[in-house]
C-alpha positions as CSV (number, residue, x, y, z in Angstrom):
1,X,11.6,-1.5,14.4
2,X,14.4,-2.6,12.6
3,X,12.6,-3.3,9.2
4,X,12.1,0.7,9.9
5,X,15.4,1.5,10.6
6,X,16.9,-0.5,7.6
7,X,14.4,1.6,5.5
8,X,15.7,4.4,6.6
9,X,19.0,3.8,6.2
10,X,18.5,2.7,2.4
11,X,16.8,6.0,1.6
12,X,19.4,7.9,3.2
13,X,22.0,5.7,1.3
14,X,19.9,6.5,-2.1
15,X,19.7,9.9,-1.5
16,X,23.8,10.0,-0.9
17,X,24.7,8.2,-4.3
18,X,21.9,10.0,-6.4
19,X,23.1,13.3,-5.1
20,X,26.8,12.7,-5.5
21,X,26.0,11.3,-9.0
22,X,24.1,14.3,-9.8
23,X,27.1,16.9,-8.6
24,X,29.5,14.8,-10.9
25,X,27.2,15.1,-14.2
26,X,26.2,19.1,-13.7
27,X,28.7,21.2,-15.3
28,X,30.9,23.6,-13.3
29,X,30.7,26.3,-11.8
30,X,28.1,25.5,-9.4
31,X,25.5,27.9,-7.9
32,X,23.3,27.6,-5.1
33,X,20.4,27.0,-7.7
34,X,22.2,23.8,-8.9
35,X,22.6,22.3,-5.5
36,X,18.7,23.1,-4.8
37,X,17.9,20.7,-8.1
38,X,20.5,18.2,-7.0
39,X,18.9,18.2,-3.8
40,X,15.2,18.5,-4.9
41,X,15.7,15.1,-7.5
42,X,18.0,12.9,-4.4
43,X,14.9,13.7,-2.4
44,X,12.4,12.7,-5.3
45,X,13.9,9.5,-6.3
46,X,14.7,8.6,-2.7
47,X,11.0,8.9,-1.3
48,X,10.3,7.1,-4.5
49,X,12.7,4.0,-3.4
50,X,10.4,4.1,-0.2
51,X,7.1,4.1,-1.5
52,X,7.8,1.2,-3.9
53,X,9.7,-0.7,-1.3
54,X,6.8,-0.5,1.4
55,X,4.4,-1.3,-1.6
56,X,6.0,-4.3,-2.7
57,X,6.7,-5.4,0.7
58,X,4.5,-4.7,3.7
59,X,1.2,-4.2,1.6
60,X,1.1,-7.5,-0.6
61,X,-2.6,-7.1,-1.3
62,X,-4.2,-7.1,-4.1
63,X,-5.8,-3.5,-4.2
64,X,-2.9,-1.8,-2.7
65,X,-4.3,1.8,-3.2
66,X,-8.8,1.0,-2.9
67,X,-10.7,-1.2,-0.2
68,X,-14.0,-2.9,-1.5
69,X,-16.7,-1.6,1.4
70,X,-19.1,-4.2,3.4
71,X,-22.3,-4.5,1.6
């Protein structure tokens, strides 16, 4: 539960500095399509935080994405 919840809390804390990085570094004025690609890319990147965290960590196997069957 806690290994969960500190996930969780590191996405949210990625998606936070990606998009606040992202609102600094596109030119002003703003429009509501610009805040949809900010949000869209903080989303991307922070999902991808989370994928390669639970990869590297929970799933230490050597076939991470394929399972050999039973002959």
């Amino acid at each position: 539960m806690r290994r969960a919840l500190l996930l969780g809390l590191a996405a949210v804390c990625v998606f936070a500095m990606v998009a606040a990085i992202l609102t600094k570094l596109t030119p002003e004025p703003l429009k509501e399509s610009d805040y949809l690609v900010i949000g869209s890319v903080a989303t991307l990147v922070s999902l991808l935080v989370v994928f390669l965290r639970l990869v590297t960590t929970s799933m230490k196997g050597s076939d991470v994405f394929f399972k050999r069957r039973r002959k």
